[in-house]
Structure formats: structure tokens, C-alpha cells
PLY file of the C-alpha trace (Angstrom):
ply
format ascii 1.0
element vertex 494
property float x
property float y
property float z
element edge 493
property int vertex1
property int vertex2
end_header
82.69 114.25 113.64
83.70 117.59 114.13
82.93 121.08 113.27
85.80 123.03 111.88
84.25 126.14 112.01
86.89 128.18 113.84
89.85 126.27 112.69
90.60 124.19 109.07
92.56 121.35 111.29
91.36 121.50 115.13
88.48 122.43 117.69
87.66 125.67 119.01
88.66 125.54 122.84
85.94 128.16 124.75
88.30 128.45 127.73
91.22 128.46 126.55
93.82 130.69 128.12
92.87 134.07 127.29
96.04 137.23 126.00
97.52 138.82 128.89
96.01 141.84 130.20
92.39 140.31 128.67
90.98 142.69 131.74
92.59 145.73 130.99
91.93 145.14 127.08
88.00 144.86 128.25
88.10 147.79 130.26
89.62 150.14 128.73
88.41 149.49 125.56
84.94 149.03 126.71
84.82 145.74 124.90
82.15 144.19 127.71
79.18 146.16 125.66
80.03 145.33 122.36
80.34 141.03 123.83
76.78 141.63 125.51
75.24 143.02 122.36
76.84 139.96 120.93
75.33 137.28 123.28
71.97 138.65 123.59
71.54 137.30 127.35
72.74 133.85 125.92
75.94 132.37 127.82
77.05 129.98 125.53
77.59 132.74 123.32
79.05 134.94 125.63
81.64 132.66 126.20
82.59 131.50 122.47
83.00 135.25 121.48
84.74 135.99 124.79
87.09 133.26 124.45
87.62 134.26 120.79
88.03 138.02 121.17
91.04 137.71 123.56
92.84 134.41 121.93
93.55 136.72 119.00
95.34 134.88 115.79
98.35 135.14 114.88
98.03 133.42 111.28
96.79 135.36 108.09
95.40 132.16 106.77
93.60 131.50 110.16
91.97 134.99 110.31
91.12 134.46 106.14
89.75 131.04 106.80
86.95 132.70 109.71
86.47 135.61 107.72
85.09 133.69 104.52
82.87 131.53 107.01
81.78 134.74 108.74
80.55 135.90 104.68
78.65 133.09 104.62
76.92 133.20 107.70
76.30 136.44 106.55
74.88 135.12 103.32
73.26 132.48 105.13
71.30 134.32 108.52
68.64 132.48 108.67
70.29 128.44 108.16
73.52 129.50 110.82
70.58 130.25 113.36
68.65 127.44 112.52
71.40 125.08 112.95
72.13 126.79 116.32
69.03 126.57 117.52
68.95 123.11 117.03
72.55 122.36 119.09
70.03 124.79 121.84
67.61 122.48 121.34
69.10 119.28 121.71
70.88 120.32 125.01
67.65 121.62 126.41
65.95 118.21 125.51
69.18 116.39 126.91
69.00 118.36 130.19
64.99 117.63 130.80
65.42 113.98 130.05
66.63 113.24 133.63
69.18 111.00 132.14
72.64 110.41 133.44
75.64 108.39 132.33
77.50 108.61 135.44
75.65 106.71 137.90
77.16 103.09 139.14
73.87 101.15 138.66
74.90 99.68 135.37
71.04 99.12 134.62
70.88 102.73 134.88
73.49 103.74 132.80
72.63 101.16 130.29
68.94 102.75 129.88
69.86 106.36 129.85
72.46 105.54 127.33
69.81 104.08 125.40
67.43 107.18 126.32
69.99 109.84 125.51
70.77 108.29 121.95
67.14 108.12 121.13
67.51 111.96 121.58
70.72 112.60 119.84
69.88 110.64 116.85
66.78 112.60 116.46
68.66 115.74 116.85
70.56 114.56 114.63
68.03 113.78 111.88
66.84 117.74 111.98
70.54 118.57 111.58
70.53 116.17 108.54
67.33 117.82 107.27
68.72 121.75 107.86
72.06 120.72 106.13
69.89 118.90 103.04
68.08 122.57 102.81
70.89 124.79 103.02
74.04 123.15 101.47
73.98 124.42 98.32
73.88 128.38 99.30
76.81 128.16 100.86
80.28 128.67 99.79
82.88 128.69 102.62
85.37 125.83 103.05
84.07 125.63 106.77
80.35 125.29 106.16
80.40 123.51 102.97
82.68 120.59 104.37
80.84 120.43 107.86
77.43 120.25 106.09
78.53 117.71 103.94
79.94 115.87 106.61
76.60 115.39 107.95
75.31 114.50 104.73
77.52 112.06 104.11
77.96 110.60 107.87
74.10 110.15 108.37
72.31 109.40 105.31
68.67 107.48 105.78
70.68 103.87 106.03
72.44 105.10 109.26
69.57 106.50 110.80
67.72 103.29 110.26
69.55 100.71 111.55
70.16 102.91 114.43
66.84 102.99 115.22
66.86 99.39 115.26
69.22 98.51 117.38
67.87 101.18 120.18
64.00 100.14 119.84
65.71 96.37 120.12
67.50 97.09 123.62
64.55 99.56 125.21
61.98 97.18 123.45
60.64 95.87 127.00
60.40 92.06 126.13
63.15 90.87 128.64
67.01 90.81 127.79
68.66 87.74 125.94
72.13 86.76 127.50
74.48 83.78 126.92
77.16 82.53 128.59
79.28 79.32 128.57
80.14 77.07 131.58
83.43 76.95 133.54
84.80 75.50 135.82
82.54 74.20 138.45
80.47 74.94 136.43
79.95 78.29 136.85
78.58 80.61 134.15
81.04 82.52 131.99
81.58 84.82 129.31
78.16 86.53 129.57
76.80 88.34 126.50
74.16 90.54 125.64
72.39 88.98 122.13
70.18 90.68 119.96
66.76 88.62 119.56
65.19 87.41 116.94
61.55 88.06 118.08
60.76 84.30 116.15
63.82 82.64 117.45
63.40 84.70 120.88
59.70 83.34 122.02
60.32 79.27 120.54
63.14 79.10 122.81
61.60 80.97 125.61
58.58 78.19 124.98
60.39 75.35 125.06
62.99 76.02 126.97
63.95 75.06 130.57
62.91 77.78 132.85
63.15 78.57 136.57
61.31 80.98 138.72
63.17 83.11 141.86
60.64 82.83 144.55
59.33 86.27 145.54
61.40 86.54 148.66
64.79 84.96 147.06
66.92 88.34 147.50
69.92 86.16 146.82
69.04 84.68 143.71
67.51 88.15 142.67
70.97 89.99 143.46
72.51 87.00 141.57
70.40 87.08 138.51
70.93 90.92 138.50
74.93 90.03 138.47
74.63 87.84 135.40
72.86 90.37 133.38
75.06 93.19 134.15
77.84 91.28 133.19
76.15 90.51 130.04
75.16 94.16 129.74
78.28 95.49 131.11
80.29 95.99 127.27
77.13 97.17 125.42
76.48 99.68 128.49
80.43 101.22 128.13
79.81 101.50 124.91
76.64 102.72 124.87
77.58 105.51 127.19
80.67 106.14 125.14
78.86 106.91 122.34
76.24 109.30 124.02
79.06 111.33 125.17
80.66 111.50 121.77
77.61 113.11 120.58
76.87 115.01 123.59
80.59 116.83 123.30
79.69 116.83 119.04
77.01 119.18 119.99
78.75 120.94 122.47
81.40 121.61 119.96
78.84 122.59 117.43
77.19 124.51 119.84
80.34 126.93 120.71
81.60 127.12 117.08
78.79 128.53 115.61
77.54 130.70 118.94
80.45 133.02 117.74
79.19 133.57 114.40
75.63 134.18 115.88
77.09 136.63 117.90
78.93 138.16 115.33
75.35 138.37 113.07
73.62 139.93 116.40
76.33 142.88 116.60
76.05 143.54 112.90
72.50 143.64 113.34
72.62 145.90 115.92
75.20 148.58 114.43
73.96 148.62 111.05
70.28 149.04 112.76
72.01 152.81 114.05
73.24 153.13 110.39
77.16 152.34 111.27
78.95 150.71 108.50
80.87 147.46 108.93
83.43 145.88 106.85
85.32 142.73 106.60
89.21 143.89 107.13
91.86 143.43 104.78
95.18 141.81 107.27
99.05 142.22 106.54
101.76 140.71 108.00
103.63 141.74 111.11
106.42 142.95 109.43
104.18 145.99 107.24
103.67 149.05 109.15
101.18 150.70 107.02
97.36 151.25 108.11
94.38 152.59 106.49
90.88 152.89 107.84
87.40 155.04 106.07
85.29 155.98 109.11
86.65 153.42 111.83
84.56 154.68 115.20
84.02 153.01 118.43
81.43 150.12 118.27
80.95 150.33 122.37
80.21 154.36 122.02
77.71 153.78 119.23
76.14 150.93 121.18
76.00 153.13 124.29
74.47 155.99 123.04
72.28 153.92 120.11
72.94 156.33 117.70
75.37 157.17 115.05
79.01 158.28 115.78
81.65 159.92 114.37
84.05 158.04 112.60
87.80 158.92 111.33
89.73 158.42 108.14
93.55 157.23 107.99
96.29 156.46 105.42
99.43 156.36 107.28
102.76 154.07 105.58
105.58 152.89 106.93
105.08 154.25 110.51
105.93 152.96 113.89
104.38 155.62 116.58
101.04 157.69 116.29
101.04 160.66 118.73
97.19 162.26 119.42
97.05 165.26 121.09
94.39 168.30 121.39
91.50 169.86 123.33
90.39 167.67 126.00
87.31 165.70 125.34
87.80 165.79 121.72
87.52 162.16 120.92
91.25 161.69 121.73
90.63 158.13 123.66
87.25 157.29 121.99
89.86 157.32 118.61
92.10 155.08 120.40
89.55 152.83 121.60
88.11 152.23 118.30
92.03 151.02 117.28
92.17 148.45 120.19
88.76 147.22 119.27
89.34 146.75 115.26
92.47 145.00 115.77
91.20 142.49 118.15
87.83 142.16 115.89
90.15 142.16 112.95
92.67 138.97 114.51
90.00 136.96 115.38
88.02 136.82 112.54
85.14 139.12 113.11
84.21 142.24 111.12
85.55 145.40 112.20
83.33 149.03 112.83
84.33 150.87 109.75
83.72 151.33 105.72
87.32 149.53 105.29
90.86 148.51 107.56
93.12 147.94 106.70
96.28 146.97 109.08
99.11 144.62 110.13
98.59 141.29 112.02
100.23 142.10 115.73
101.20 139.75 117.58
100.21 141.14 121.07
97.75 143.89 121.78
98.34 145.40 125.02
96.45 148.71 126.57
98.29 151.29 129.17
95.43 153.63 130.24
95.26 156.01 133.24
93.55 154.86 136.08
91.44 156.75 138.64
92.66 157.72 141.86
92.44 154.42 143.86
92.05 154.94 148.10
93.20 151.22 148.68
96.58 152.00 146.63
99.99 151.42 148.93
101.70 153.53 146.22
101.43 156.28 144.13
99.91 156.99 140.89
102.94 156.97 139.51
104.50 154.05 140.71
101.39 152.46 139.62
101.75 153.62 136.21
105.24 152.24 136.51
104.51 148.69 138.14
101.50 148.05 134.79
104.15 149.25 132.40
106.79 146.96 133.81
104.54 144.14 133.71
102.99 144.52 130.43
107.05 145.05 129.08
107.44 141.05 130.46
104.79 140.49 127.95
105.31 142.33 124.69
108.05 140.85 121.42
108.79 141.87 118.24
105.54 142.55 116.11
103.28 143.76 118.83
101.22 147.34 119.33
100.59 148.72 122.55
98.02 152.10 123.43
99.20 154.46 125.81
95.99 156.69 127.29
97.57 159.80 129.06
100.31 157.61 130.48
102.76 158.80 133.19
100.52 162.03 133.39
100.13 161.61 137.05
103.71 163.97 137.74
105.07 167.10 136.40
105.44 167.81 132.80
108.99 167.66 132.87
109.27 164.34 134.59
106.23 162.78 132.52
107.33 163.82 129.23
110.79 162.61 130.05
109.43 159.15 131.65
107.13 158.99 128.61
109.92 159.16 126.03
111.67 156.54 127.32
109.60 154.34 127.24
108.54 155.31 123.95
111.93 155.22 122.55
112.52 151.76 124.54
109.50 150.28 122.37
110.23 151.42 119.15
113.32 150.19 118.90
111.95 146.49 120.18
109.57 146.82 117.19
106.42 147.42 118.82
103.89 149.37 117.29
102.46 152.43 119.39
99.44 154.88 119.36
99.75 157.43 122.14
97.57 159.76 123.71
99.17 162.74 125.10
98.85 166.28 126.60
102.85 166.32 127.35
103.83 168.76 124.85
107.59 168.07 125.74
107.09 164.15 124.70
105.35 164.41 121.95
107.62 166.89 120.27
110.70 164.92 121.20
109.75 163.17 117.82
109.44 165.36 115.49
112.18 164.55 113.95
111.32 160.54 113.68
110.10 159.99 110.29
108.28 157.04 111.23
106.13 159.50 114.03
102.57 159.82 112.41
101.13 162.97 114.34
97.11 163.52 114.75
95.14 166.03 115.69
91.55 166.07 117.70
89.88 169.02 115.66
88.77 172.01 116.95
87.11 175.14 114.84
87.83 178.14 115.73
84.72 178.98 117.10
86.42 176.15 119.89
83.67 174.13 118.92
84.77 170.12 118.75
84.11 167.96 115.80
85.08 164.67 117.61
86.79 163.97 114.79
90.92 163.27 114.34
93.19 164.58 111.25
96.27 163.93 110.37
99.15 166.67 111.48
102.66 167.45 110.92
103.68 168.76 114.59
101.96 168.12 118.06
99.34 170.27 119.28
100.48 173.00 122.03
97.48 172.55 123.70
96.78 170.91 127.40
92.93 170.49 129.21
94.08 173.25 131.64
93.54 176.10 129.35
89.78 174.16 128.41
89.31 174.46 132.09
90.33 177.76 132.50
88.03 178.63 129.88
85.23 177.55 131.21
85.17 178.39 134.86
86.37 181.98 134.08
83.27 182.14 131.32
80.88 181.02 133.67
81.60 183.58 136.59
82.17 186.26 133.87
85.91 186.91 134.53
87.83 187.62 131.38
0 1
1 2
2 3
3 4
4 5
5 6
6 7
7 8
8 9
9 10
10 11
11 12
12 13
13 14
14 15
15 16
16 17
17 18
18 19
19 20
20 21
21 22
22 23
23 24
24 25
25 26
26 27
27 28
28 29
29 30
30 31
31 32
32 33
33 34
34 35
35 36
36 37
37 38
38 39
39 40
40 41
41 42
42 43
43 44
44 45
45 46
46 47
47 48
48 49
49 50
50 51
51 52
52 53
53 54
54 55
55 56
56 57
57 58
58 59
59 60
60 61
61 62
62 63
63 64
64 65
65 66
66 67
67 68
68 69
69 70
70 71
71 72
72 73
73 74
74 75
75 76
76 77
77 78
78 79
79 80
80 81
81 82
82 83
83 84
84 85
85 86
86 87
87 88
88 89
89 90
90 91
91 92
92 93
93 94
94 95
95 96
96 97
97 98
98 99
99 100
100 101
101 102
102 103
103 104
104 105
105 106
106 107
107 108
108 109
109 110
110 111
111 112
112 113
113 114
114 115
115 116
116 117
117 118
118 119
119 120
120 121
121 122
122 123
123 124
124 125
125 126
126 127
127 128
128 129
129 130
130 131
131 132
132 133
133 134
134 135
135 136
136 137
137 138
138 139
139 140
140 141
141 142
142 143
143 144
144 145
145 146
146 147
147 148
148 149
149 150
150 151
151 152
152 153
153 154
154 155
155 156
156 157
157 158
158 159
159 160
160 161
161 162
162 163
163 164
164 165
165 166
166 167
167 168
168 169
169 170
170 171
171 172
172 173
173 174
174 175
175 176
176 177
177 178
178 179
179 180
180 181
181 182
182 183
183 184
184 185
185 186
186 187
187 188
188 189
189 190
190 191
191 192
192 193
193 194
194 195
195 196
196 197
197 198
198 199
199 200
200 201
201 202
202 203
203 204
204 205
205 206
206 207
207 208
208 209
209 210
210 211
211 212
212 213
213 214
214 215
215 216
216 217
217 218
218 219
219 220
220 221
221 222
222 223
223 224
224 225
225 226
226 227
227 228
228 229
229 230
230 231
231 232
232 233
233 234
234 235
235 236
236 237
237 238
238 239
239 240
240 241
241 242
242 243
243 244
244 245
245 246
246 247
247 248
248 249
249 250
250 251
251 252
252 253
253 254
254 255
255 256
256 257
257 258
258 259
259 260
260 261
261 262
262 263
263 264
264 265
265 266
266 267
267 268
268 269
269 270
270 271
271 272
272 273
273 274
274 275
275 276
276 277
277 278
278 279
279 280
280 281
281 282
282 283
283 284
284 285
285 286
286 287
287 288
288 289
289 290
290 291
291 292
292 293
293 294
294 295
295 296
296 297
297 298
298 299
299 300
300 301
301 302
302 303
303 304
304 305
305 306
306 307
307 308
308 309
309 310
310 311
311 312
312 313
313 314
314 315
315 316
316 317
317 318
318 319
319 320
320 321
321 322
322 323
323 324
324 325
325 326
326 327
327 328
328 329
329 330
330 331
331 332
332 333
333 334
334 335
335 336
336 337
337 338
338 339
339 340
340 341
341 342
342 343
343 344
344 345
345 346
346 347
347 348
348 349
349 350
350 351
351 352
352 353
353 354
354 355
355 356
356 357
357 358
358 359
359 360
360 361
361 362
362 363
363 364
364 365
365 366
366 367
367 368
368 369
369 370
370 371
371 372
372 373
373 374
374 375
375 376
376 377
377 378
378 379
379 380
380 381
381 382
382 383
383 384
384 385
385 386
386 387
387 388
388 389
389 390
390 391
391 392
392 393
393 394
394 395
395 396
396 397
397 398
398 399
399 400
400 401
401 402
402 403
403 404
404 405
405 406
406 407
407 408
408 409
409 410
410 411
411 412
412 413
413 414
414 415
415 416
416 417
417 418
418 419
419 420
420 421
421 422
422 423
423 424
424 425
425 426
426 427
427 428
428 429
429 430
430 431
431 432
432 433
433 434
434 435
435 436
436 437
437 438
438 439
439 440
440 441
441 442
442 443
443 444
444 445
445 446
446 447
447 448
448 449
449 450
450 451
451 452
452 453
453 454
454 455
455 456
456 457
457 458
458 459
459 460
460 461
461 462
462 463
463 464
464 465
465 466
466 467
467 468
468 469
469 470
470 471
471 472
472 473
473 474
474 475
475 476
476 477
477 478
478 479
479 480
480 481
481 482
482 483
483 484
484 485
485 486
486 487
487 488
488 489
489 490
490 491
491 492
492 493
């Protein structure tokens, strides 16, 4: 059996390889809150929504397919945690059993088989029961044919005869073997047989019998090799079919962890009164976004309140320049891009009233970095070395956010390293959104109709709104005069 939660046509992998630059993406885009609020101290969900955040998709009808399972779990709170808590369950009672399928004493292996599948099948039966409850709320192709599944898979018959046949090997009345004789004499083809309790006691009766003296070792270890050659097929496959359902719940397990995490982040952001939304995806090849009151899920998790959030209706555009007052809510702004895209592409909900926006098919982060004492090199050359690295990476179709890059020199050289690059990227159809204070750079496209300029907003009372506007022109503006400001302000100095 299997889940098909995550994908239509294949299992969800939890460590598969994650996107390169996974570490940069989670720090500078502060994405470690927003996947703690999501596992709630629980690993197993840390890891599915880890492993699903940073393997983003890369197919429309992948994304689609999550997002109208993620409606139903939405629909459906209370049965998706119920059937989680059972796949908790079940590992928790595997774990306690003291149980174990790899030991070499086939005895052993043969009777926590049999122990284990006691406990799966009745694992199994309260997944039966939860999926008779809850099958007919839902609606998604993902739940409806995995609850089914298990509807149709283990109806009463199954569950019956199953119990049969394990109360008939753990039954404690000896074990029934044949064999034949070969050459010599010599027993072979040993085989376990089911007994026939009737059948089973006349022939034990009336049957020839022997007795191993208490102090026979030998014929002890002998009699021990007959029956575990008898038992030797019906152990394999005994085992084999314990760890069928152990990885079936395992997979379980994972697949719907990241939908529980996904219902314990919507919990918490709609509990501080931020709006979520399911995005609306286009392909690569559009260049239009839109967004009502996209904000930064890690900021309003942070400081578990409401935050500002910012509108946008941009078409047709390649590069978004922000500039403005420092502190405005320049990179907060760009963080909330890098996390609704990678939200958006793998299937989750994004931190907004609506998104809209292209499928990318990288997502890559270039942020400053603080002055490091280890460093063999410069700033700047360390600026350089990420950007050359993360170039090795990025094709056709992908978006990259630049965070005050190539800042650490002059104004002249920055700006002029800055367009470059920028102008390198664009025409290698990449998608950027740049933070800026180099005046010179972000002017040098003005004249790009496909350069979408935006403004952190200031009144004029130099009071900021944290909010960011659309603009035709970059703002003249730099943190050194904000600085100035200030310190000349607070010593009275005018």
C-alpha cells in the first residue's frame, strides 16, 4: 500500500537531497522559525516539512495536486490528526514491544515477527475504523483514494483470517513440522503445517514419540535444527511482511506530518490575526506577480503579533529594485518573497490575502554577511566567491534576492560590480528582487522597461510605515544621512 499524499504516482522521500544553498535560503530568510512553529517539538515533522520546503516543485500539476489535499486537511483538522496520531501511535507501541527482526536466532525472529504483526494489524484496524468515519468529508484525489485504499485492502474478512493464522503460530501448543526421508535416510524438506487442533492431538496420541533425555545437548541442538528449517520460510516471510508495514507507516507517518505541520502554522498565524491564502502558480515563462498584504511569516511569529503586509501588481517584469530609509522594511519585504515562493512550490499556503506568481525553477538568496574574524579574504571577495558559486547553480526560469550585495566597497565600484551582475542575470532569464542603497546601480535601469522600482515609505514627518509602494525612479536616499540624523539630534548639533 502506499500513501500518495505528496505525490499522485510515487513516495515522499524525507531526505532527499535538499536545493542548493538550502542553508543560506534558511538563514536569510529566517525560515528555521516558521519550520519550528510547524513541528511543534515533533521531529518527524520537522523533517517532512524540512525536506519539503527546500525540494521545491517544479510541476504546476504537482504543486495543484498538494494544494487540494492541503484544503482538505484543512476541511478535515480533526481526522488528518487523528490518522497521524495513530502512525505516532503504532511506532511508539512498535518501539516498547522489545521486538526485533534482525537478530540470527531464527526462533527469535520468527516470534517477534509474529509479535510485531499482532501490533500492526491492530494498528491497522483503528486506521480502518478512522478512514470508515471520515471518508465521506473528504474531497481531494489524495485522501479520498488513500482512505479508500484502506477500505478496500482491509475489510473485516482480512482482518479475520489474519488473526487466525497469528493466534495459530503464537498459540503455545507445540509446532507441527513434516518432512520426507532422503537419502540415508535423513529428514528432508521440512515444513511448518498449520494444525488442525482435532487432527493435531489424535496424532500426537497415537503417534510414535521419543523423549531427548534432559542432558542430550546434541539431540536438543538437533531437534532445534529441524524446526528452524521447518520455520525458516514462514520466519522470512513473516519478517518480510512486518517490515512492509513497518515502512507503510513510516511512509504514512512522513506524508501526512507535513500537512500537520502545515495546520499547526496556520493555526498559529491566523491566532495573531495574519491572513493566509492558498496561491494561485504560473508557469516559468510569465513574469507577472501579484500579492494583497504578503508579510513575513518568521517576523510575525517572532514578535507574536500582527505585521505589516504589502500590496503588488507588477506585469511583465524581470528586476525589482527596493531602495529607501534604512530600517524601513526593505529586507523584511524581501524575506517575505523568498518565503512565499518556497511555501508556494511546495504546496503549502503562503502568508498573504492572495499570490499570485510564476513557478521558478531555482530560488537562490545573496544576502550580506557580517564581518567574519576567521575570513582569509575580504568582504568583498566573499561577496564575490557566494555569487560565483550560486551562478554554477542558477538556469533559465530561476529568481534570485540580492540583500545589499557588493555594498562592502565604494559606491562607484559596488554600483558598477552590482550592475553587472544584474545585467549578466537578466539576460540568462533569471528573475531578480534587489535591495539596494547604490544609487548609481539602481538608476542604471531606469530606462529597462521590465525594471519594477519600490519604495520603503517614509512620511514626511521621517516617520516609517514599514510598508513598500510601488515607484517610478530609485530613491536618492542612503542609511548615512539616517545616521547622521540621529547622532547629530541626540547631542543637539544642527
Amino acid at each position: 500500500m502506499k500513501a500518495n499524499l505528496m505525490f499522485r504516482d510515487k513516495n515522499f522521500d524525507l531526505k532527499a537531497e535538499p536545493c542548493f544553498g538550502y542553508e543560506a535560503l534558511a538563514t536569510d530568510l529566517e525560515l528555521n522559525r516558521i519550520l519550528a512553529n510547524m513541528a511543534q517539538n515533533d521531529k518527524v515533522i520537522a523533517d517532512a516539512c524540512t525536506a519539503a520546503l527546500f525540494t521545491p516543485l517544479a510541476s504546476i500539476a504537482e504543486i495543484r495536486y498538494r494544494q487540494e489535499n492541503l484544503l482538505d486537511a484543512f476541511q478535515n483538522q480533526d481526522a488528518v490528526r487523528r490518522f497521524y496520531e495513530i502512525t505516532v501511535e503504532t511506532e511508539k507501541k512498535r518501539k516498547s514491544s522489545w521486538h526485533w527482526l534482525s537478530s540470527t536466532y531464527l526462533p527469535s525472529v520468527f516470534s517477534s515477527a509474529v509479535e510485531l504483526l499482532k501490533i500492526y494489524t491492530e494498528m491497522l484496524m483503528k486506521l480502518r475504523l478512522a478512514a470508515d468515519e471520515h471518508l465521506s468529508a473528504f474531497r481531494s484525489e489524495g485522501f479520498t483514494n488513500l482512505l479508500a485504499m484502506i477500505q478496500l485492502e482491509l475489510a473485516d474478512d482480512y482482518f479475520a483470517e489474519v488473526r487466525a493464522h497469528l493466534n495459530d503460530l503464537k498459540d503455545g501448543k507445540g509446532t507441527l513440522i513434516s518432512s520426507t526421508p532422503g537419502n540415508n535416510l535423513q529428514g528432508v524438506n521440512y515444513i511448518l503445517r498449520r494444525k488442525n487442533p482435532k487432527n493435531f492431538l489424535r496424532r500426537w496420541r497415537f503417534s510414535p514419540s521419543f523423549t531427548i533425555a534432559p542432558r542430550d545437548d546434541a539431540g536438543a541442538r538437533d531437534l532445534g535444527n529441524r524446526c528452524d528449517r521447518a520455520i525458516n520460510e514462514t520466519a522470512n516471510t513473516l519478517a518480510q511482511a512486518a517490515e512492509h508495514l513497518e515502512s507503510f507507516f513510516a511512509m504514512l507517518r512522513g506524508e501526512l506530518a507535513f500537512y500537520v505541520g502545515c495546520l499547526n502554522l496556520s493555526e498559529s498565524l491566523q491566532a495573531l490575526g495574519m491572513p493566509i491564502c492558498i496561491p494561485k502558480i504560473l508557469p516559468f515563462e510569465r513574469q507577472d506577480r501579484t500579492w494583497i498584504r504578503l508579510y513575513d511569516a518568521s517576523l510575525a511569529l517572532l514578535k507574536n503579533t500582527t505585521v505589516v503586509g504589502n500590496n503588488l501588481e507588477a506585469a511583465d517584469k524581470h528586476l525589482y529594485i527596493i531602495t529607501g530609509a534604512n530600517q524601513g522594511g526593505k529586507s523584511t519585504f524581501l524575506r517575505s518573497i523568498g518565503q512565499a515562493q518556497l511555501m508556494a512550490q511546495c504546496g503549502m499556503f503562503v502568508g498573504a490575502e492572495s499570490f499570485t506568481a510564476p513557478i521558478r525553477r531555482g530560488i537562490f538568496s545573496h544576502f550580506k554577511r557580517e564581518e567574519d574574524p576567521s575570513m582569509k579574504s575580504g568582504k568583498l571577495d566573499e561577496e564575490l566567491s557566494r555569487m560565483d558559486e550560486i551562478a554554477g547553480h542558477l538556469q533559465n526560469g530561476s529568481m534570485i534576492m540580492l540583500n545589499e550585495s557588493f555594498a562592502a566597497t565604494n559606491e562607484r565600484e559596488g554600483s558598477e560590480i552590482c550592475r553587472q551582475v544584474t545585467q549578466a542575470l537578466i539576460e540568462n532569464g533569471i528573475e531578480i528582487f534587489s535591495v539596494t542603497h547604490l544609487y548609481t546601480y539602481a538608476a542604471a535601469f531606469l530606462d529597462d522597461s521590465k525594471t519594477q522600482y519600490l519604495w520603503a515609505q517614509r512620511l514626511q514627518s521621517n516617520e516609517r510605515t514599514f510598508r513598500i509602494i510601488p515607484a517610478v525612479k530609485p530613491l536618492q536616499t542612503a542609511f548615512g544621512l539616517d545616521l547622521y540624523n540621529r547622532i547629530f539630534e541626540q547631542t543637539g548639533v544642527k
